[in-house]
C-alpha beads as a LAMMPS data file, in Angstrom:
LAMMPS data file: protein, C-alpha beads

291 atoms
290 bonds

1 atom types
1 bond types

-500.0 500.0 xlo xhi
-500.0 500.0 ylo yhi
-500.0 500.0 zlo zhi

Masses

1 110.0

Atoms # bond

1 1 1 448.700 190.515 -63.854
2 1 1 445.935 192.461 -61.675
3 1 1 443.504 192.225 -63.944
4 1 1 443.638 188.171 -63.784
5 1 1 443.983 187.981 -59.909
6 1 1 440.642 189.943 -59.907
7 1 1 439.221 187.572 -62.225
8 1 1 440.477 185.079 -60.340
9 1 1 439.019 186.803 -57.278
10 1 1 435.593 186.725 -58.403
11 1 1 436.141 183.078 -59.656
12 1 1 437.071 182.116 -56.244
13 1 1 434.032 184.157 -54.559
14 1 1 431.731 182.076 -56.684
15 1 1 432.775 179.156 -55.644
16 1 1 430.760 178.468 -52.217
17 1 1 427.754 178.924 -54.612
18 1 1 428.569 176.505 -57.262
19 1 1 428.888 174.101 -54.464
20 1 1 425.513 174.901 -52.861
21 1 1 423.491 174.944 -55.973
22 1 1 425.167 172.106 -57.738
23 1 1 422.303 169.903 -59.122
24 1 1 419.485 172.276 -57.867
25 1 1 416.930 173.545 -60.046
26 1 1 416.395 177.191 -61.105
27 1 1 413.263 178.738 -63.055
28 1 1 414.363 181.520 -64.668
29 1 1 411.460 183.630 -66.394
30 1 1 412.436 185.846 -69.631
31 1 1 410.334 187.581 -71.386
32 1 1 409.169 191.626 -72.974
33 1 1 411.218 193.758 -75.031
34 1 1 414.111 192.140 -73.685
35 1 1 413.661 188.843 -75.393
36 1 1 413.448 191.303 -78.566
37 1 1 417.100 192.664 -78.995
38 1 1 419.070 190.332 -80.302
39 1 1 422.282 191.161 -78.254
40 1 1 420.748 191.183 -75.159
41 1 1 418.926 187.839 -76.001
42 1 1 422.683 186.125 -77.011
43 1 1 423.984 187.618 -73.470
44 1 1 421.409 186.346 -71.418
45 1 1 421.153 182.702 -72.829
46 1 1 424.994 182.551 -72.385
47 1 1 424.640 183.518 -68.415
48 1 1 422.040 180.507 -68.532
49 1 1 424.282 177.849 -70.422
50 1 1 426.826 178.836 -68.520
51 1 1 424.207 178.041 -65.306
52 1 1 423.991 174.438 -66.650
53 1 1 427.914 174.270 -66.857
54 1 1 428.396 175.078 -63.188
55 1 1 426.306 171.902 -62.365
56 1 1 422.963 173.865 -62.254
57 1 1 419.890 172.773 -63.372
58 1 1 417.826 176.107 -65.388
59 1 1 414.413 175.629 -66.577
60 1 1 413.551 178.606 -69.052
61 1 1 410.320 180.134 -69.256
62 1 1 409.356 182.880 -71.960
63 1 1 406.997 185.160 -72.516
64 1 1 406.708 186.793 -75.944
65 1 1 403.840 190.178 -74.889
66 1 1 405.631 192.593 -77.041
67 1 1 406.434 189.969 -80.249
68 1 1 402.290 189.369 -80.232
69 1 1 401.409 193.295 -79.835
70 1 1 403.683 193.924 -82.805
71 1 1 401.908 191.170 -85.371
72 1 1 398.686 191.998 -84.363
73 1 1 399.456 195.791 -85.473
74 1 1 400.404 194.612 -88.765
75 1 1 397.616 192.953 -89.324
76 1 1 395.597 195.642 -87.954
77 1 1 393.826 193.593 -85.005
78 1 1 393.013 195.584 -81.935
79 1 1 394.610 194.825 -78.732
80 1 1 392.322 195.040 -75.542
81 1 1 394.064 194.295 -72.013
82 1 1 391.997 193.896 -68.656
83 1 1 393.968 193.836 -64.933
84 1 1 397.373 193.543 -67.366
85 1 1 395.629 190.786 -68.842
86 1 1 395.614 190.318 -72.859
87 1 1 391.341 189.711 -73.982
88 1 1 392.065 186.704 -76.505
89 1 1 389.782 185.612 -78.959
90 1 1 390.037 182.801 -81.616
91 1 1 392.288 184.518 -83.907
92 1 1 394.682 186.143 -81.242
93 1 1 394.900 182.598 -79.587
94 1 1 396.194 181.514 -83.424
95 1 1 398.550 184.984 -83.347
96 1 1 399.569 184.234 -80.172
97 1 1 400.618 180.464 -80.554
98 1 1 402.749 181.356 -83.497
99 1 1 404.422 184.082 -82.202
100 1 1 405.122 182.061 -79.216
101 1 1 406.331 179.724 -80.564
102 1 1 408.398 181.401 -83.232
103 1 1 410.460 182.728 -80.043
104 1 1 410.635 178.800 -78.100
105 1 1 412.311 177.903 -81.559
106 1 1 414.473 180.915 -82.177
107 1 1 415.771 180.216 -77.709
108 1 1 416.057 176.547 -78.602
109 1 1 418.129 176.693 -81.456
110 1 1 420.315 179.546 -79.820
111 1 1 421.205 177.393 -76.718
112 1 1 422.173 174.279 -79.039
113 1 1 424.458 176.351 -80.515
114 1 1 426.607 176.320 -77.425
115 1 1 426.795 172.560 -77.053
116 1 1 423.784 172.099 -74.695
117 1 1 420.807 170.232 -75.910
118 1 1 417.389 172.940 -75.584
119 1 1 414.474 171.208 -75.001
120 1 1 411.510 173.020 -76.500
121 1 1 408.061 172.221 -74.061
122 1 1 405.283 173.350 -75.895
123 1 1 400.848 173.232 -75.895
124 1 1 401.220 170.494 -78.204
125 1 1 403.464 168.538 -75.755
126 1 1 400.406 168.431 -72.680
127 1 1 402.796 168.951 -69.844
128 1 1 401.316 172.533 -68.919
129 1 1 397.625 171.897 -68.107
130 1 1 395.515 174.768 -67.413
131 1 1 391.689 176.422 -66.797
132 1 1 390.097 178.982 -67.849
133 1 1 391.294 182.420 -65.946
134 1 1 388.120 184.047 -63.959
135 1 1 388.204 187.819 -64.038
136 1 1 386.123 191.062 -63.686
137 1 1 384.839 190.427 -67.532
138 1 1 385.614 187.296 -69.869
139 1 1 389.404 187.165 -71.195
140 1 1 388.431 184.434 -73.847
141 1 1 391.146 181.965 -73.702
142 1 1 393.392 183.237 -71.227
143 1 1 393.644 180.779 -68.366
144 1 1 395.639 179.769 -65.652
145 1 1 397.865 176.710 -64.766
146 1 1 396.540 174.210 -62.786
147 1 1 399.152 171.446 -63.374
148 1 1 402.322 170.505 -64.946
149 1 1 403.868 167.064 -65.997
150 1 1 406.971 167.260 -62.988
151 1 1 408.108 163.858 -64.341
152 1 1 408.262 165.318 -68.093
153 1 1 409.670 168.356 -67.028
154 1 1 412.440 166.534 -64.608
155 1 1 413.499 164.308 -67.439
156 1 1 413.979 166.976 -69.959
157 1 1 416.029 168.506 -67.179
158 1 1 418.743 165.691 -67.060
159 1 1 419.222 165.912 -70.885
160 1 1 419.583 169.781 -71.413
161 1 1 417.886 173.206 -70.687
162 1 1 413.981 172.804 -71.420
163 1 1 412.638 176.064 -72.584
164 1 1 408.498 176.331 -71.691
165 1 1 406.339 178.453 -74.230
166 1 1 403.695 179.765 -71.255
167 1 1 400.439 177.835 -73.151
168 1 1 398.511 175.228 -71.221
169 1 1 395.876 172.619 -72.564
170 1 1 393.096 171.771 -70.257
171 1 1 391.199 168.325 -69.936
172 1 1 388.650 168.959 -72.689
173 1 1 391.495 169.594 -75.012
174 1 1 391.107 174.121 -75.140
175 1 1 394.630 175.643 -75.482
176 1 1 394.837 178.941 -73.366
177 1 1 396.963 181.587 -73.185
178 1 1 398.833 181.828 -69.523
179 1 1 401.079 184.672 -67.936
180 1 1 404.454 183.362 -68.200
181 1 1 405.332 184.913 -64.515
182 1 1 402.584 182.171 -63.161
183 1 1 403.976 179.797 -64.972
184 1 1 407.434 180.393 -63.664
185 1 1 406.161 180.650 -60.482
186 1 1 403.890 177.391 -60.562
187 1 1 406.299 175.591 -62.172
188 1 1 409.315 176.487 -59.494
189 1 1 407.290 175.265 -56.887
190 1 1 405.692 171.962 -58.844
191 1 1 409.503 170.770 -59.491
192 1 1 411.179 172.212 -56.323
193 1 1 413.215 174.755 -57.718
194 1 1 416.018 176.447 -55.177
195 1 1 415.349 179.611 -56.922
196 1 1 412.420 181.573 -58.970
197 1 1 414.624 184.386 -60.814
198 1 1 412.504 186.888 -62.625
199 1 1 414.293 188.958 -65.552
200 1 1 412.834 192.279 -66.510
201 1 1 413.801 195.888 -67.913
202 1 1 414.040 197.615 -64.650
203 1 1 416.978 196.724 -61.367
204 1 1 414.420 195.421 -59.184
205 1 1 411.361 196.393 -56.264
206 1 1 411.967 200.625 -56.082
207 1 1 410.215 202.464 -53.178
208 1 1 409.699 205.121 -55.806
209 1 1 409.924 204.136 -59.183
210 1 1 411.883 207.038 -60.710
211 1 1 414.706 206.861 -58.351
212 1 1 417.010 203.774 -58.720
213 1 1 418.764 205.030 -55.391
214 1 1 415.210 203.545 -53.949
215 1 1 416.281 199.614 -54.906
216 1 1 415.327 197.049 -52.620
217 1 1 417.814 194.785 -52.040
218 1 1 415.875 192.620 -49.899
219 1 1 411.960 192.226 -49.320
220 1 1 410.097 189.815 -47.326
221 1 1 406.949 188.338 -48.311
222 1 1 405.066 190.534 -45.734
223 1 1 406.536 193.476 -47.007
224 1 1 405.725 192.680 -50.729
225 1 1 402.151 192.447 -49.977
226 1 1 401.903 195.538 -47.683
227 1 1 403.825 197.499 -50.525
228 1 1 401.583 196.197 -52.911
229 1 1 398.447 197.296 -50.951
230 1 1 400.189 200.383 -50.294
231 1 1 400.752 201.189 -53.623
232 1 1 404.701 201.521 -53.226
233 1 1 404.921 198.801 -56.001
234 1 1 402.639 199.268 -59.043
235 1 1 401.658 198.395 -62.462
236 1 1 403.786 195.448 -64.479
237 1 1 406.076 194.981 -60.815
238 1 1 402.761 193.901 -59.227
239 1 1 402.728 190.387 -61.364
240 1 1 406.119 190.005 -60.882
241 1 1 406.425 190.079 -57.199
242 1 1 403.029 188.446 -56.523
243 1 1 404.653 185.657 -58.566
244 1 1 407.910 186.043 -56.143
245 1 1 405.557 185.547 -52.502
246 1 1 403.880 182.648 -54.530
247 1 1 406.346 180.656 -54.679
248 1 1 408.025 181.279 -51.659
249 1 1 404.996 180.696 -49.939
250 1 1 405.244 177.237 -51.770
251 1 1 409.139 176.184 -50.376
252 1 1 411.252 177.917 -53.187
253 1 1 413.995 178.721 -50.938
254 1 1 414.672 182.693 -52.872
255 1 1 412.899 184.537 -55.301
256 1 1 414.979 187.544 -57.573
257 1 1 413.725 190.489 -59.565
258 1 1 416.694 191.330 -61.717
259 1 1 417.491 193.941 -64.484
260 1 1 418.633 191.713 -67.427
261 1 1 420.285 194.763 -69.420
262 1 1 423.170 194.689 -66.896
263 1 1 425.735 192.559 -68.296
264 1 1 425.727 189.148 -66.932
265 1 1 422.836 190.046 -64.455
266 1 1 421.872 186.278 -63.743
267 1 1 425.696 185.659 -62.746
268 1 1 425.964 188.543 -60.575
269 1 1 422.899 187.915 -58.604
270 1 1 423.620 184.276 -58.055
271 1 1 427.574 184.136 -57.866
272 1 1 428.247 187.030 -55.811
273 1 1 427.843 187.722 -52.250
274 1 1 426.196 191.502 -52.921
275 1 1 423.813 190.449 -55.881
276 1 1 422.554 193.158 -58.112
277 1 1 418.441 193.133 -58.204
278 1 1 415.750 192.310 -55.293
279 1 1 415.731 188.906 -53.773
280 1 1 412.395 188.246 -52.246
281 1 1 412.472 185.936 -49.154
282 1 1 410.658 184.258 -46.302
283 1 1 410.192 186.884 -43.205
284 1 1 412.341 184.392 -41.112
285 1 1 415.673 185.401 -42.925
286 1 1 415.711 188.689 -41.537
287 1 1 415.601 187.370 -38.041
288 1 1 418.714 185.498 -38.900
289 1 1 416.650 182.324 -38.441
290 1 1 417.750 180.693 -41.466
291 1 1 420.417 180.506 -43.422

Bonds

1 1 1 2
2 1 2 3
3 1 3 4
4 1 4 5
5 1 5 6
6 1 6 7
7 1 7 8
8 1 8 9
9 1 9 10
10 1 10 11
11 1 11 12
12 1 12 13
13 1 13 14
14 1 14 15
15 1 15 16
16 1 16 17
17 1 17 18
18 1 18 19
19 1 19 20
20 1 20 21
21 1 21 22
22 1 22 23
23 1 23 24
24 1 24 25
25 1 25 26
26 1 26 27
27 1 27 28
28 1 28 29
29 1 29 30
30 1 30 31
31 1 31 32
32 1 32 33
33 1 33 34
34 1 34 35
35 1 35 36
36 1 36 37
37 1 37 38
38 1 38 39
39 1 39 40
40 1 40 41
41 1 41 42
42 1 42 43
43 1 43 44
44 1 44 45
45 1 45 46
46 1 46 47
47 1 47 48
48 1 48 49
49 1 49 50
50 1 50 51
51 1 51 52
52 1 52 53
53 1 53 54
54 1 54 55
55 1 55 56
56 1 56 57
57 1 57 58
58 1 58 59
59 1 59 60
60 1 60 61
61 1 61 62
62 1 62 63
63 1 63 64
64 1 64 65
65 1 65 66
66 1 66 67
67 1 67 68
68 1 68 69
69 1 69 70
70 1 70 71
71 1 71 72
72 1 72 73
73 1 73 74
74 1 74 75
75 1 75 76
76 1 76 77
77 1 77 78
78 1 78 79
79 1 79 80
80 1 80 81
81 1 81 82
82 1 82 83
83 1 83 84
84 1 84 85
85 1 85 86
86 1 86 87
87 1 87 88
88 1 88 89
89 1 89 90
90 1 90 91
91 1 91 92
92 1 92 93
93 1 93 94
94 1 94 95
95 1 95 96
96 1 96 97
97 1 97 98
98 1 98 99
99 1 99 100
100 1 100 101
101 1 101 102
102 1 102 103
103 1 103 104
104 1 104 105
105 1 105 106
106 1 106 107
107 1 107 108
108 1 108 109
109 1 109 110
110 1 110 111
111 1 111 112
112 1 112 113
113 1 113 114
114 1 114 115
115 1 115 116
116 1 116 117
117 1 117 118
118 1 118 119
119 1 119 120
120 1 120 121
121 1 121 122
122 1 122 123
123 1 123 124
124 1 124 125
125 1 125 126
126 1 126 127
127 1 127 128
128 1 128 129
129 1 129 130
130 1 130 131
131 1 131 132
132 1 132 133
133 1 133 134
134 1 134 135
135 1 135 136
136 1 136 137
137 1 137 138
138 1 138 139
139 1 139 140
140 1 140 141
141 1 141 142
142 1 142 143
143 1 143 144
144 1 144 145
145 1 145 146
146 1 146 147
147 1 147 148
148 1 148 149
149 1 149 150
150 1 150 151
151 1 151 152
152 1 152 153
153 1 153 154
154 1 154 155
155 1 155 156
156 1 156 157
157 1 157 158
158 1 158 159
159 1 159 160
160 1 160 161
161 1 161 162
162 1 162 163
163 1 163 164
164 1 164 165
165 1 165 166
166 1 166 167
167 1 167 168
168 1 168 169
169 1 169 170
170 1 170 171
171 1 171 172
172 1 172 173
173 1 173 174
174 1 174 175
175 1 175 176
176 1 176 177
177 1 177 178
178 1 178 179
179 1 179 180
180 1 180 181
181 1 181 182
182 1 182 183
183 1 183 184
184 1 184 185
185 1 185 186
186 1 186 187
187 1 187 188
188 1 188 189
189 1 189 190
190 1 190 191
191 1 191 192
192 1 192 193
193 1 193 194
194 1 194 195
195 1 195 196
196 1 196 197
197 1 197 198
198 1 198 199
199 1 199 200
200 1 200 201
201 1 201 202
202 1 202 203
203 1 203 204
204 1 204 205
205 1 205 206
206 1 206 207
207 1 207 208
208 1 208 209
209 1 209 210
210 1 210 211
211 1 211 212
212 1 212 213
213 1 213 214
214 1 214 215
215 1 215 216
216 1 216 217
217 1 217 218
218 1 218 219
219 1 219 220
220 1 220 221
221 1 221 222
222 1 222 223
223 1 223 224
224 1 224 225
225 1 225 226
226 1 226 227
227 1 227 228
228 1 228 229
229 1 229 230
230 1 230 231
231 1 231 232
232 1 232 233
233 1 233 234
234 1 234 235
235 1 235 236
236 1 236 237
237 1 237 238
238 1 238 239
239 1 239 240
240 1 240 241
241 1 241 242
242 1 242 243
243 1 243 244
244 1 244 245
245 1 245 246
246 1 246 247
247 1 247 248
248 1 248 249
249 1 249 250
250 1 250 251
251 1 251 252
252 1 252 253
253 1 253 254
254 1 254 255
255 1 255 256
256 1 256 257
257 1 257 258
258 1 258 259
259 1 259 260
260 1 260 261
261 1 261 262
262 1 262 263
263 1 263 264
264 1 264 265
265 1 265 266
266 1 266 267
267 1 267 268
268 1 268 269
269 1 269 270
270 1 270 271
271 1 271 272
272 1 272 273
273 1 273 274
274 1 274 275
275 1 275 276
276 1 276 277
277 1 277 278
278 1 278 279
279 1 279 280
280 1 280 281
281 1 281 282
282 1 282 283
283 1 283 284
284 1 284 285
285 1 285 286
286 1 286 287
287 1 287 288
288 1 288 289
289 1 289 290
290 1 290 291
């Protein structure tokens, strides 16, 4: 009997939430080694079905990094990476495409199986346009978004869960590889998402990155970018959170950093009053200002 009045506890805590996010939009990026055990993968795309039965609206965007590094060891291709950035050339655009999309399918088919439609968005389908990415030397075909379809993306939104392989075409027809963090971030913005939720392999924004007593539970956009010039957040965190400012700084309402190996991590962190990870927001809601 206690253990189902607690359920029924956290059932009833939830509630104000469902209500307030009923019909609003969430971008939820996914992506790393955790898109690569199997387990984890089932767990996560559950939490997000489960999203769309509480009358939310998820957009899922992959990434696929480790699936590519893997495929080009077998077949012996070097990989070179500048600023975190992947150099792609003809042939890793081709390795990169099929991995790619070898994951969109394998999401796709897994959130079907739980009696909501996954829409798989695609290069192919020209609703992620993009340009070629300027950096310190050439990346080949790595580029950056520029635009996205919001009408496309809207109406695959009333029929099921579209899932977004992070590859854009750009007006001359090139495909390009994009960071799936931008695309998140772009695309929250672009279709007015209430939330930007980023899933990764660590519980969120540390002070110091060896001591998970050091979690963040709350960082303004100021403070992201004086931590990041400060050095306090580094390496694969810095895309992440710069990704988290950009779209606040573009009306998403929150942005969250979250560890997806803790069971039911998207739940927690949007259900619950305490959360779990880092939620990145406007200075004003420290002042109490908003809501």
């Amino acid at each position: 009997m206690e253990e189902a009045i607690k359920k029924a506890d956290v059932l009833i805590e939830a509630l104000p939430y469902i209500k307030k996010f009923r019909r609003k939009i969430v971008v939820i990026k996914y992506g790393g080694s955790i898109l690569g055990e199997e387990r984890l993968r089932s767990s996560i795309l559950e939490d997000v079905v489960f999203l769309r039965y509480m009358g939310l609206y998820p957009i899922l965007v992959h990434g696929g990094g480790p699936n590519i590094t893997e495929r080009m060891r077998e077949l012996r291709i070097s990989t070179e990476f500048i600023e975190g950035m992947r150099v792609t050339d003809k042939r890793t655009l081709e390795i990169v495409e099929e991995e790619l999309n070898k994951l969109n399918d394998v999401i796709v088919k897994e959130i079907s199986s739980h009696n909501v439609k996954g829409i798989g968005i695609k290069r192919e389908d020209k609703i992620i346009f993009a340009q070629k990415k300027k950096s310190v030397r050439d990346l080949g075909f790595v580029g950056e978004i520029v635009k996205v379809d919001v009408k496309k993306i809207k109406e695959a939104v009333e029929k099921g869960i579209p899932v977004v392989c992070p590859m854009g075409i750009s007006q001359e027809g090139v495909a390009y590889n994009i960071n799936a963090d931008e695309v998140a971030s772009f695309l929250s913005y672009q279709v007015g998402a209430e939330k930007l939720v980023l899933l990764t392999n660590v519980l969120g924004v540390m002070r110091n990155s060896q001591d998970e007593n050091s979690l963040i539970s709350t960082l303004t956009v100021s403070a992201g970018e004086e931590f990041i010039k400060e050095k306090v957040i580094q390496e694969g965190m810095i895309p992440k959170v710069k990704a988290a400012i950009e779209a606040i700084k573009n009306n998403v309402r929150k942005a969250h950093i979250i560890d997806a190996k803790i069971p039911h991590a998207l739940l927690l962190e949007i259900f619950t009053d305490e959360g779990i990870g880092t939620e990145i927001v406007e200075d004003k809601y420290i002042h109490g200002e908003k809501e």
